[in-house]
C-alpha atoms as one frame of an Amber mdcrd trajectory, in Angstrom:
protein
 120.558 225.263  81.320 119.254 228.005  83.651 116.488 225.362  84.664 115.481
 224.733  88.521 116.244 220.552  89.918 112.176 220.586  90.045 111.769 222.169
  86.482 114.072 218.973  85.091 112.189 216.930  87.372 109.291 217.969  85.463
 110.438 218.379  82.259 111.771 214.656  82.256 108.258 213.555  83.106 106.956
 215.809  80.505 109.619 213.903  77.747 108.026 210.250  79.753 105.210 211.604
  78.250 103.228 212.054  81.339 100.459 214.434  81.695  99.913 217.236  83.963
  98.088 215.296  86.574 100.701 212.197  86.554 103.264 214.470  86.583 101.902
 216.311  89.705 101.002 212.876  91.460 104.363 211.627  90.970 106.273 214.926
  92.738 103.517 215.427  95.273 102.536 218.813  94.012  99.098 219.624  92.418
  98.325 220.187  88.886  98.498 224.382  89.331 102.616 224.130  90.100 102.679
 221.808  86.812 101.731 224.374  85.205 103.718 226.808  86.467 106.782 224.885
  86.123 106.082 223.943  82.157 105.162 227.527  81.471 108.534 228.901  83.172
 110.616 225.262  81.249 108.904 226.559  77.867 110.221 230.059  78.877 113.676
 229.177  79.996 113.915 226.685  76.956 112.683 229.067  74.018 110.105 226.225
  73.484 106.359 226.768  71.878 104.920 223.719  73.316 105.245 220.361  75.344
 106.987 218.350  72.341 109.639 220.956  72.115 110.286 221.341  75.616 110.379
 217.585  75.744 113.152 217.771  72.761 115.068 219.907  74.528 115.387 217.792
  77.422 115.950 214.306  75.188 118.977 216.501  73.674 120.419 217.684  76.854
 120.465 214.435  78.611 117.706 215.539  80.862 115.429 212.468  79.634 114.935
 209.013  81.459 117.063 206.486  79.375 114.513 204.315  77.192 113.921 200.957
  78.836 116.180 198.227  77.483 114.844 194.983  76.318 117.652 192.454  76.987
């Protein structure tokens, strides 16, 4: 897909539904590099916005499996 391991990282987060700051609290980076990463994803991805970017990733596999129930 062209995209760095931290720009899935963050682009799986980003298809959790997690918000800048959660997303940089859970890498260890600072909100600034979130942003940098999602502006170079939306880039690299040919996406207009979060929810596309976080399409993208649910159609590549790049998403976190949904939680089962059983």
């Amino acid at each position: 897909d062209g995209l760095t391991q931290r720009e899935i990282e963050v682009v799986r987060l980003v298809a959790a539904g997690k918000k800048d700051r959660e997303i940089g609290e859970e890498l260890f980076i600072s909100v600034k590099p979130v942003g940098n990463h999602m502006r170079n994803i939306l880039n690299k991805t040919d996406s207009a916005n979060r929810t596309e970017a976080a399409a993208y990733a649910i159609r590549r596999g790049l998403a976190p499996e949904e939680e089962s129930w059983d």
